[in-house]
C-alpha positions, 0 to 999 in steps of 0.5 A: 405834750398831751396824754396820748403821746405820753401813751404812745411815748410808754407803749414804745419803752414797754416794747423795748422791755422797758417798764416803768416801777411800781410805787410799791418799789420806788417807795422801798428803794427811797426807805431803804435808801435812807436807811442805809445813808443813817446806818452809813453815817453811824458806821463812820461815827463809831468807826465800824467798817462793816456796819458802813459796808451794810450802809452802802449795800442798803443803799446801792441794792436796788439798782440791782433789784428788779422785781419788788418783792426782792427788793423787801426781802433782800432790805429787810435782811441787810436791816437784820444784819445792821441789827445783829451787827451792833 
């Protein structure tokens, strides 16, 4: 597959209203993503059912989320909700 068909191949998703992340989100979504399998696995350690819930949320989330600078804001503040929860 040679460049133009993979030209061809990104110009057709965009007219479907398909786009491809920028690197910016998918950078947050894999941090986010692993805070949230740490703040999980520390909620189940000392048996915290809401700092596991907080875990989960931090990981699901950008599924969800489309635009970047959501995906910041909403991280950063289930982050400060891990934090004033312990």
């Amino acid at each position: 597959m040679d460049e133009k068909d993979l030209v061809d191949e990104l110009n057709a998703l965009q007219s479907l209203g398909l786009t491809l992340p920028s690197p910016a989100y998918i950078i947050g979504a894999v941090v986010f993503g692993l805070i949230g399998i740490g703040v999980y696995r520390h909620g189940k350690k000392v048996a915290r059912p809401r700092t596991r819930w907080l875990g989960v949320a931090l990981m699901l989330y950008p599924y969800a989320v489309s635009a970047t600078w959501l995906l910041y804001v909403v991280g950063c503040a289930l982050c400060v909700a891990v934090y004033w929860d312990r």
